[in-house]
C-alpha positions as CSV (number, residue, x, y, z in Angstrom):
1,X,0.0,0.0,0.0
2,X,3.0,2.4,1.2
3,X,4.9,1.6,-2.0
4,X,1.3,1.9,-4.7
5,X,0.9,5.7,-2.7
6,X,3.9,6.7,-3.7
7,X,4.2,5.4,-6.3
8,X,1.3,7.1,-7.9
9,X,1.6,10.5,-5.6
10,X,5.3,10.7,-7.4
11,X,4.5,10.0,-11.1
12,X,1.1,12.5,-10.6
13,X,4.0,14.9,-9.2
14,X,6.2,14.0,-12.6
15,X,3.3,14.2,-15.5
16,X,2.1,17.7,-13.7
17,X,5.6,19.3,-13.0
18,X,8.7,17.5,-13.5
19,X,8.4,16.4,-17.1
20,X,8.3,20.0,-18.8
21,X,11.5,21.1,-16.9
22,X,12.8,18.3,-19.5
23,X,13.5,18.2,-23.4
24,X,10.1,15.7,-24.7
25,X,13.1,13.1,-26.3
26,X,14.2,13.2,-22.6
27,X,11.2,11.1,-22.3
28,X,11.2,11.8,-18.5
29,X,7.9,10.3,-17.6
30,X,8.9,7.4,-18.9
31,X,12.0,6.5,-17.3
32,X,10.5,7.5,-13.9
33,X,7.3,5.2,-14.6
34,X,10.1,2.0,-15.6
35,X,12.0,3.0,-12.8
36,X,9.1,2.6,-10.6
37,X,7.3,0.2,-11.5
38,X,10.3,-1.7,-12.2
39,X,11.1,-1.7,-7.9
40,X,7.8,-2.6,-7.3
41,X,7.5,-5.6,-9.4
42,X,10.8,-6.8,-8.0
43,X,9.3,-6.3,-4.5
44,X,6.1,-8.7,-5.3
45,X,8.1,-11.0,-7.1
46,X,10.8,-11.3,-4.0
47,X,7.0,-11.2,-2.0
48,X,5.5,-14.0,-4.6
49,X,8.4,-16.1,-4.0
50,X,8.2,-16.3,0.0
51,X,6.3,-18.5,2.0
52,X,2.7,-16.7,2.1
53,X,-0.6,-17.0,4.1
54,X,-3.8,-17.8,2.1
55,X,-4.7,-14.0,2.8
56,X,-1.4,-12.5,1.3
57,X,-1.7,-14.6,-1.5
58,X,-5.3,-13.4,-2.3
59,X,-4.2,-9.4,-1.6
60,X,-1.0,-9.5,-4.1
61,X,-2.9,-11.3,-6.3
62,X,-5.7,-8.6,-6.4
63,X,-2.7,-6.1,-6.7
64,X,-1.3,-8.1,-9.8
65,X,-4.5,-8.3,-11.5
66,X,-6.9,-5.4,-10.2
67,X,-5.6,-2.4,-7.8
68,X,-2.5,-2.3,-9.8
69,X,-3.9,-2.3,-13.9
70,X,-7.0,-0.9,-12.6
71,X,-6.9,1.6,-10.0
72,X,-3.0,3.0,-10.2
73,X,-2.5,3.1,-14.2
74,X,-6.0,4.0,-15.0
75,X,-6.1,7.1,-12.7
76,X,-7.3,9.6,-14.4
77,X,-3.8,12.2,-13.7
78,X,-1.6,9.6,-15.4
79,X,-3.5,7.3,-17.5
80,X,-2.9,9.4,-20.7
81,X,1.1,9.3,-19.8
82,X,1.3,5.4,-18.5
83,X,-0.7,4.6,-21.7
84,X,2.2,5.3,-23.6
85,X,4.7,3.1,-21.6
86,X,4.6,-0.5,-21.7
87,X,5.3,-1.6,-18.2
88,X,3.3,-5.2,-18.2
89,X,2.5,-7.0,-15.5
90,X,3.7,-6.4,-12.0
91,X,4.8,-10.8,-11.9
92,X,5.6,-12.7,-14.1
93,X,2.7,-15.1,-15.8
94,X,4.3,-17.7,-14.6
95,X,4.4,-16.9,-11.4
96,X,1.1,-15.5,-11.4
97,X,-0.2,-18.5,-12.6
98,X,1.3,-20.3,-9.9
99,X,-0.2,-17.8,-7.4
100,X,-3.7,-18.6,-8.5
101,X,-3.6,-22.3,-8.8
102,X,-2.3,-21.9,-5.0
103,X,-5.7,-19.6,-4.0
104,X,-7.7,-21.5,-5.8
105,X,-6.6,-25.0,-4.3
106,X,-7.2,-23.1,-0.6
107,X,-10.4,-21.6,-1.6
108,X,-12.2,-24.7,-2.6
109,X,-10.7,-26.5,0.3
110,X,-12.1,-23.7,2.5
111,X,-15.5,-23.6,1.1
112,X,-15.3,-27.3,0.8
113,X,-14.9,-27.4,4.3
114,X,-17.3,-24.4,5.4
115,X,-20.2,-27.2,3.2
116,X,-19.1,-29.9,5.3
117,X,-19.5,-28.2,8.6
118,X,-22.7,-26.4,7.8
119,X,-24.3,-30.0,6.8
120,X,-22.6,-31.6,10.3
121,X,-24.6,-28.7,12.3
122,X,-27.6,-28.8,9.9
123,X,-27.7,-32.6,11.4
124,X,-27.4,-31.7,15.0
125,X,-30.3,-29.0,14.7
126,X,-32.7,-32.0,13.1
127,X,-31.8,-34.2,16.5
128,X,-32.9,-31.3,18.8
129,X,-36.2,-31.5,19.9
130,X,-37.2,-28.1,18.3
131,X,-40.0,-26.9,15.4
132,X,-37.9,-25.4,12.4
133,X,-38.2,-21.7,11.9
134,X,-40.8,-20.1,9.5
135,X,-40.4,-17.6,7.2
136,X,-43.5,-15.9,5.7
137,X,-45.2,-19.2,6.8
138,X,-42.7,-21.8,5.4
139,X,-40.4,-23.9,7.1
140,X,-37.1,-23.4,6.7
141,X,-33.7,-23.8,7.4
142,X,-31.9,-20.7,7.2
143,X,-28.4,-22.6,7.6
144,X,-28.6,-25.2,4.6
145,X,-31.0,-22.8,2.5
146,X,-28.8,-19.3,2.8
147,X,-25.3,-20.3,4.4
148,X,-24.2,-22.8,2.0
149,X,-25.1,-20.7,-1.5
150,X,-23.3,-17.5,0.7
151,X,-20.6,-19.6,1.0
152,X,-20.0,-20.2,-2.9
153,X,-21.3,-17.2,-4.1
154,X,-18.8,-15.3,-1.8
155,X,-15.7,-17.6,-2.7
156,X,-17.2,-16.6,-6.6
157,X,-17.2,-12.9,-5.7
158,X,-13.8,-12.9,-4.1
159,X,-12.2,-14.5,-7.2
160,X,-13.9,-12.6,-9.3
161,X,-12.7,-9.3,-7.5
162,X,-9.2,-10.3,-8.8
163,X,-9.7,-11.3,-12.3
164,X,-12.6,-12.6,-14.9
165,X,-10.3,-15.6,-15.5
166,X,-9.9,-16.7,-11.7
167,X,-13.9,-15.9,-11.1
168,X,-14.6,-18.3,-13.6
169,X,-12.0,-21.0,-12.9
170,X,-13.4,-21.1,-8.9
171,X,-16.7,-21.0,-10.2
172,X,-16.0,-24.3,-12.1
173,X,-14.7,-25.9,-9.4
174,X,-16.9,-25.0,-6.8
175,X,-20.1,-25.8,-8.7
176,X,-18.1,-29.2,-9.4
177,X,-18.3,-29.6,-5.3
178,X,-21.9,-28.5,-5.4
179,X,-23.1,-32.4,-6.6
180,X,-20.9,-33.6,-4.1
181,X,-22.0,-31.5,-1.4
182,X,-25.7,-32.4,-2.2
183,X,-25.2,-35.8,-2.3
184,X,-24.1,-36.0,1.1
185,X,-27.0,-34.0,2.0
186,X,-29.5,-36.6,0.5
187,X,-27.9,-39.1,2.1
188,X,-28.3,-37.3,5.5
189,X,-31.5,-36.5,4.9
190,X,-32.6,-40.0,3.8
191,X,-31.0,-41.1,7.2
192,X,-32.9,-38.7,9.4
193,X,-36.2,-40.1,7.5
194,X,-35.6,-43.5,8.0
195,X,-34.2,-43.4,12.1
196,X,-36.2,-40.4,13.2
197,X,-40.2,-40.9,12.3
198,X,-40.9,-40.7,15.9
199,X,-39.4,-37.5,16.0
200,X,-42.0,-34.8,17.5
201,X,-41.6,-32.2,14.8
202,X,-40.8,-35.3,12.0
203,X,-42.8,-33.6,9.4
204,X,-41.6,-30.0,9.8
205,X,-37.9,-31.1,9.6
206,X,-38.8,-33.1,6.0
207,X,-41.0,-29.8,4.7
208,X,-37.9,-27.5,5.7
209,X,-35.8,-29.7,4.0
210,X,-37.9,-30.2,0.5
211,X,-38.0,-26.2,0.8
212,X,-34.3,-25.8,0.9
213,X,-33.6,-27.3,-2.3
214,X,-35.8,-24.3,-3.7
215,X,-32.5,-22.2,-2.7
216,X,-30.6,-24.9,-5.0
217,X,-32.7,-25.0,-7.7
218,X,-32.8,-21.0,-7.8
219,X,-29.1,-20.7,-7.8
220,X,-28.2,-23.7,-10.0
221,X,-31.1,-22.5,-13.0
222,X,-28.9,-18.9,-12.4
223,X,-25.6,-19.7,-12.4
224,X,-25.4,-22.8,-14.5
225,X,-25.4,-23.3,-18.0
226,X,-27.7,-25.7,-19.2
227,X,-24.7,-28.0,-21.2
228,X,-22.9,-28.0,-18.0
229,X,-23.3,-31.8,-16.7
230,X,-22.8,-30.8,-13.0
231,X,-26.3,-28.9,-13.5
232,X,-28.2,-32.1,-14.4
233,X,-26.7,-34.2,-11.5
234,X,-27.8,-31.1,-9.1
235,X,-31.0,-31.1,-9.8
236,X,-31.5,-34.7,-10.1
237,X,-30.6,-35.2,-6.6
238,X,-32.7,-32.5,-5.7
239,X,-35.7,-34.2,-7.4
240,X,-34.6,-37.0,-5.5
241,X,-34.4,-35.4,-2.0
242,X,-38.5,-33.8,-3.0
243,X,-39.7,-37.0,-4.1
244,X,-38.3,-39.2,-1.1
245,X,-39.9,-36.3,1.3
246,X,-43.4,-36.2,-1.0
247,X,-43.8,-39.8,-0.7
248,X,-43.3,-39.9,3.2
249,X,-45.5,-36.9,3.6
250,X,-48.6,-38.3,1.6
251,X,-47.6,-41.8,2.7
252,X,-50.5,-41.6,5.8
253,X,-52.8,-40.0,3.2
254,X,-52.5,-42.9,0.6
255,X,-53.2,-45.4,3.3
256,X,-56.3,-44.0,4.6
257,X,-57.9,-43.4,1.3
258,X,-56.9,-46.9,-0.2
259,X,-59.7,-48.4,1.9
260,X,-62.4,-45.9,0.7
261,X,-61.7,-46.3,-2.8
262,X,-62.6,-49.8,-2.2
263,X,-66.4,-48.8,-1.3
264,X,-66.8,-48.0,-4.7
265,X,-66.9,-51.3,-6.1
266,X,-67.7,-53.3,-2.9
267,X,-71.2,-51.0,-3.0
268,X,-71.7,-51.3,-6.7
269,X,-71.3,-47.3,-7.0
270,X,-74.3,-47.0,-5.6
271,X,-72.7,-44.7,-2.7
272,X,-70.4,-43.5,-5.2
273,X,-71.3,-39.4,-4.1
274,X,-70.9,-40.5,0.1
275,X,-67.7,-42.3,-0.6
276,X,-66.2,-39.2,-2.9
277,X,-67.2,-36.8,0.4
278,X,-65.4,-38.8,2.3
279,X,-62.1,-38.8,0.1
280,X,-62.3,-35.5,0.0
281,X,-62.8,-34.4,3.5
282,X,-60.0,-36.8,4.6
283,X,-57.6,-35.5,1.5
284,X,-58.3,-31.8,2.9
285,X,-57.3,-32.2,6.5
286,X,-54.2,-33.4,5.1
287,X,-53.7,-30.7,2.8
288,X,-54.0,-28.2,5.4
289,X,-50.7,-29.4,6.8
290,X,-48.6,-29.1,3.4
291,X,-49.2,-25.3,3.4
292,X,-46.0,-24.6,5.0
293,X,-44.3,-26.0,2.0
294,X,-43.2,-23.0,-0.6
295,X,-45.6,-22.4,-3.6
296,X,-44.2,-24.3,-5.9
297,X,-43.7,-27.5,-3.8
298,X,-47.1,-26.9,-2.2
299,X,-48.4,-27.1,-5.9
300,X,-46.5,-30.0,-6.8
301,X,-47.8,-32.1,-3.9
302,X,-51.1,-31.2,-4.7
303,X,-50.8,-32.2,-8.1
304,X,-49.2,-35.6,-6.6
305,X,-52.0,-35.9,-4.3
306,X,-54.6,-34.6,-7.8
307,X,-53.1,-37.6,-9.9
308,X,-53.2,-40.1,-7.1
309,X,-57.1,-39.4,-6.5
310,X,-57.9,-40.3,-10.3
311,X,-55.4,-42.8,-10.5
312,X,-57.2,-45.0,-7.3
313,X,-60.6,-44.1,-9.0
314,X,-59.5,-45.7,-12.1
315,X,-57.9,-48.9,-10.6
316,X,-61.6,-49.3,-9.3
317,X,-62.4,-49.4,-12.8
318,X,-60.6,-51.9,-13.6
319,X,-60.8,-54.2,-10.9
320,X,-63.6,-56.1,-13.4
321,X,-66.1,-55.7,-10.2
322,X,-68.6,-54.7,-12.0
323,X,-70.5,-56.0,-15.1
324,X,-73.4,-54.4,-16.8
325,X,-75.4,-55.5,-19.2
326,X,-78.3,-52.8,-20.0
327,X,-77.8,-49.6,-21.4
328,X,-79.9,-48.4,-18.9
329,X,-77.5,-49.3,-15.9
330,X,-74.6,-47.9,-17.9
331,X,-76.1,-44.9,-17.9
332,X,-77.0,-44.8,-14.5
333,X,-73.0,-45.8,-13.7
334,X,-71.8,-43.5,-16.5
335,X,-73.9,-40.7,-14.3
336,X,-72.1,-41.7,-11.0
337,X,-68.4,-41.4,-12.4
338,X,-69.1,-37.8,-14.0
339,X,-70.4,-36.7,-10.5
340,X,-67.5,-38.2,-8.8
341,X,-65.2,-36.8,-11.7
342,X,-66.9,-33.3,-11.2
343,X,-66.2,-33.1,-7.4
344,X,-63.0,-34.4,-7.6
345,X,-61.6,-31.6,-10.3
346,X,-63.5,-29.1,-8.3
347,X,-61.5,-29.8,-4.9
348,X,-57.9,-30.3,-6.5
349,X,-58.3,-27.0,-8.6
350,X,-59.9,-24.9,-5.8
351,X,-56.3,-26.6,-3.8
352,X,-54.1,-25.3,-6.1
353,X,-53.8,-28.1,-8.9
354,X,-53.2,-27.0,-12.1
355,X,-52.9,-30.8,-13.2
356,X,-55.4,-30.0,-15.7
357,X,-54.6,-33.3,-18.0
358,X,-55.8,-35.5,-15.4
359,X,-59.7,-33.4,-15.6
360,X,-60.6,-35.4,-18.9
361,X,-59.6,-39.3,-18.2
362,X,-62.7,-40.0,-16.1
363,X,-65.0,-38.2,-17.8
364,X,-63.8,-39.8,-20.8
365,X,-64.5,-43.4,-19.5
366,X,-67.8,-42.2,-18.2
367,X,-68.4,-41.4,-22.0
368,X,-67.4,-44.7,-22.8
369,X,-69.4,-46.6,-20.7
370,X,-72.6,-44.6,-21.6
371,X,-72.3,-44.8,-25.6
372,X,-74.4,-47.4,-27.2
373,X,-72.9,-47.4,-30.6
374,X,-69.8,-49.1,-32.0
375,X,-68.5,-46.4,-34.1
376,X,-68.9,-43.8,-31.6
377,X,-67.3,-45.6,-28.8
378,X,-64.6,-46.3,-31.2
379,X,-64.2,-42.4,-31.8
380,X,-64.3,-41.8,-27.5
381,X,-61.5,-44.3,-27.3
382,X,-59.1,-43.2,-29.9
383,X,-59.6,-39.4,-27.8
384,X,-59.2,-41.4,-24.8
385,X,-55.8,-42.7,-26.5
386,X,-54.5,-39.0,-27.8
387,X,-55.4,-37.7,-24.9
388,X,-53.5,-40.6,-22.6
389,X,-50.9,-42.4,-25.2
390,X,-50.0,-44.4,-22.3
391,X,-53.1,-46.6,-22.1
392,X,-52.6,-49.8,-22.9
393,X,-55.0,-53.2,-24.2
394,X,-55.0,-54.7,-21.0
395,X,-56.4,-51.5,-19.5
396,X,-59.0,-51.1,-21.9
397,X,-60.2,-54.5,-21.9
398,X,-60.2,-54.8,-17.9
399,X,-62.5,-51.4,-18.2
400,X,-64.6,-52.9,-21.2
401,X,-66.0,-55.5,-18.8
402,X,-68.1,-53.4,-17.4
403,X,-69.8,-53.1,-20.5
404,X,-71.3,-56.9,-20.3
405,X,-73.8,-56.1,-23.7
406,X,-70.5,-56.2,-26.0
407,X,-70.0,-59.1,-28.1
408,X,-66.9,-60.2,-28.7
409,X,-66.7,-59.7,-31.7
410,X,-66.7,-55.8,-30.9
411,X,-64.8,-56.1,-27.9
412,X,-62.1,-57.2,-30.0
413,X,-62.7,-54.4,-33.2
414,X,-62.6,-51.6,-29.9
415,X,-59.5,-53.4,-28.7
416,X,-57.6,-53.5,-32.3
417,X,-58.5,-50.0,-32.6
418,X,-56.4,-48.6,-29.4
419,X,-53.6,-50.6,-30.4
420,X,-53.4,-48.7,-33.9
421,X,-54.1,-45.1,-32.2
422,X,-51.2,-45.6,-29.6
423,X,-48.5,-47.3,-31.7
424,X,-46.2,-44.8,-31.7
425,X,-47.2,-42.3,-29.4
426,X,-45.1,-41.6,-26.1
427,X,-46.9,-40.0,-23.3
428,X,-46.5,-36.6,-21.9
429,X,-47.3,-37.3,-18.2
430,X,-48.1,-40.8,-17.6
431,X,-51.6,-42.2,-16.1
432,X,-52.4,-45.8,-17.0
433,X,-48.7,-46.5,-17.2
434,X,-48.8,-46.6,-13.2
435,X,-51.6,-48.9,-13.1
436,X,-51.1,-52.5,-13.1
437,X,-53.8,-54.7,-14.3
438,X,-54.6,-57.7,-12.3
């Protein structure tokens, strides 16, 4: 710093006095600026070449690449003049390249380290016996969520504050250590769900935890380009650490409405409106408790929770319970579903669903099972099959027994007819894929 001062005090004194005491092929300003910057350099090489702390290396590095260039040669007193000289660099590339490998090896170690112990107390606070924090009525955890991207994007800034090129190297590196970082966290995570359901604030801990990874996915989707092959690793681990806490969250949910869905077929439909109250009122107490969750996760449960509901509904369907054989009674069935389907898409978009592919598939079979004529039952399928590519024969014919007038004759032209309509057609979010016919 004492040596920059000067330096800089005495050439302003040289440009603005000294050099017009002097013939201009003198070249006065010159020599003083070589003679200067020439003692300097030799003091940060002699500097360079010492043993150095991790915080000297990071300050002459700055000077090499920033204060130096930036701050002393681009003053606006002498710029004009020192544009003229050629002075260079203050060390030598090669031993400024040296420098930087050496900072950069520290600093990932350091943030490397700073991940490690911030996931080792992130542990300890699950163990305690305390409710996470909220923050505008989310759970969170301010220590994985915030400290851990602070920690990066300050290594980031820092490098970037002495060059572009060292900015962008750490930032390789450290988003490198990001995967690695987040799949210890998963496995911590996955560790704390399996040992700790008895825990008082069990579910809390899981919805702070699925709301931290918005922090990950924010920063990653910023910061990451999308050919990078670090990005898809971090956010497929993040997917994984969401799912794994989804599934646990609805898993009480699931259980208690597999036995209602049975009602349906056990009471012929006939209670098919009571039974659909009752899924719903036990699905909204549940959904009450995932509000703590941020939008976007809150939405994707309830979509989870929106495709489960229809997915249950049309196993029923299948289950080859039921067999009709007057028009009359298909109708009457055909009546039951749409009410059902009606209520259901009601609840899960007034919830937040915007699932909307899901609102046609019962509907649809409804149709189905109320059409009369070949042809247009035909047409109702091969919508059925654009609509949800991922429906398959055996689906169709287990739902086709329901319809007990069809000869089979027909049963078999309906049948033919899917398998031509979804030949080639890949689905866009599966259905009937998830549903295993028995």
């Amino acid at each position: 710093l004492h040596m920059g001062k000067t330096m800089k005090e005495d050439l302003t004194v040289v440009a603005k006095y000294i050099k017009q005491l002097y013939p201009p092929e003198f070249n006065v300003f010159s020599i003083y600026a070589e003679l200067y910057h020439n003692y300097f350099a030799s003091q940060a090489k002699k500097n360079a070449e010492s043993h150095l702390e991790d915080k000297d290396i990071y300050l002459l590095l700055s000077w090499v690449h920033n204060f130096y260039p930036k701050e002393m040669r681009k003053d606006q007193a002498l710029a004009m003049e020192l544009d003229k000289v050629k002075l260079g660099s203050l060390l030598p590339s090669s031993l400024s390249k040296e420098l930087e490998n050496k900072y950069l090896d520290s600093e990932e170690v350091t943030v490397k380290n700073s991940l490690s112990r911030c996931l080792d107390k992130e542990i300890q606070t699950w163990k305690e016996d305390k409710e996470p924090e909220k923050l505008n009525g989310h759970f969170q955890s301010e220590l994985l969520g915030i400290f851990v991207i602070q920690s990066i994007y300050s290594g980031q800034k820092r490098a970037e504050d002495i060059s572009k090129a060292v900015g962008e190297e750490l930032s390789r590196r450290l988003l490198k250590e990001l995967p690695t970082f987040l799949r210890s966290y998963r496995d911590a995570f996955e560790d704390f769900k399996e040992k700790s359901k008895k825990h008082r604030y069990y579910k809390p801990i899981l919805i702070a935890n699925i709301n931290c990874c918005w922090n990950f996915r924010e920063y990653t989707e910023k910061y990451m380009a999308e050919k990078d092959y670090s990005k898809a690793d971090i956010l497929s681990t993040l997917a994984d650490i969401e799912n794994s806490g989804f599934d646990v969250l609805l898993q009480q949910l699931f259980a208690q409405l597999k036995p209602m869905y049975k009602k349906f077929t056990e009471n012929k439909w006939d209670s098919s409106s009571e039974i659909m109250n009752e899924i719903i009122k036990t699905t909204s107490k549940h959904i009450s408790d995932f509000q703590t969750l941020k939008d976007p996760f809150y939405q994707a449960i309830v979509e989870k929770i929106h495709a489960r509901l229809v997915k249950e509904y049309i196993v029923r369907l299948l289950k080859r319970k039921v067999s009709l054989k007057t028009p009359a009674q298909q109708q009457a069935l055909a009546q039951h579903i749409s009410k059902n389907a009606a209520d259901l898409e009601a609840f899960c978009t007034s919830n937040g669903s915007q699932a909307k592919w899901l609102n046609s598939a019962l509907p649809k079979l409804a149709e189905i099972i109320r059409l009369q004529d070949l042809g247009a039952i035909k047409i109702e399928v091969a919508t059925l099959a654009t609509t949800y590519p991922d429906i398959r024969k055996r689906h169709l014919e287990a739902f086709l027994h329901i319809k007990a007038n069809l000869s089979r004759s027909e049963l078999k032209s309906i049948l033919g007819y899917l398998a031509d309509s979804t030949a080639s057609t890949q689905p866009r979010a599966p259905l009937f894929s998830n549903i295993n016919v028995s």
